[in-house]
N, C-alpha and C positions, 0 to 999 in steps of 0.2 A: 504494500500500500504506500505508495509515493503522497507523502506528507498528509494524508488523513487518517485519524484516529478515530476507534469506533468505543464506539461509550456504551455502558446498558448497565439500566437505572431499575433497581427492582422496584415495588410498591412503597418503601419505606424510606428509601433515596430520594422520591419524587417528592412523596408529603416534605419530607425535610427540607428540601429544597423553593418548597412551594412557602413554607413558613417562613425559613429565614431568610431564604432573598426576596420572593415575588411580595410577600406582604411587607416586608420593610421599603420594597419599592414603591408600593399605593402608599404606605405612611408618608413616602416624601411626596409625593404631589400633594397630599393631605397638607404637610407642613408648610409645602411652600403655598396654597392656596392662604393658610391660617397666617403666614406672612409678609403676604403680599398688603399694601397699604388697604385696597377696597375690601377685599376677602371676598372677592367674588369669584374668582379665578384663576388657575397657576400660570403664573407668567413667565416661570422658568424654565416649564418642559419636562422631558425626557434627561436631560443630561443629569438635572437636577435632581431626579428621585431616581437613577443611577448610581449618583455620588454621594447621595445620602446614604441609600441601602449599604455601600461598601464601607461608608464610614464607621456603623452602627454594626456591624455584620462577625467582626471579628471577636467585640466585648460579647454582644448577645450569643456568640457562638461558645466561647471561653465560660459563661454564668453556664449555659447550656449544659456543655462539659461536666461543669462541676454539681450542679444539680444531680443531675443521671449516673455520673460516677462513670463514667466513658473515657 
């Protein structure tokens, strides 16, 4: 396979996955909507509740960790 890599995610990779990145990434449009001056709209985007998700994503992942004893 000339530079693709093949991935397979069982049912409990996905949820995890679905929890700690996809929902921290609606949280950041969430936030940038609740910071935006009108609050009526996110006016940052995409990029935005990308960089948030990753920012948030390593502590939540680490409490996680420690939580579950993994």
């Amino acid at each position: 396979m000339d530079g693709y890599f093949e991935c397979r995610f069982d049912e409990n990779a996905v949820r995890g996955y679905q929890l700690l990145h996809i929902l921290l990434h609606e949280l950041g449009h969430h936030h940038d909507r609740m910071t935006t001056r009108t609050r009526k709209e996110s006016s940052r985007g995409e990029k935005y509740a990308e960089e948030y998700a990753r920012d948030y994503e390593a502590s939540i992942w680490q409490a996680y960790q420690k939580a579950f004893g993994l």
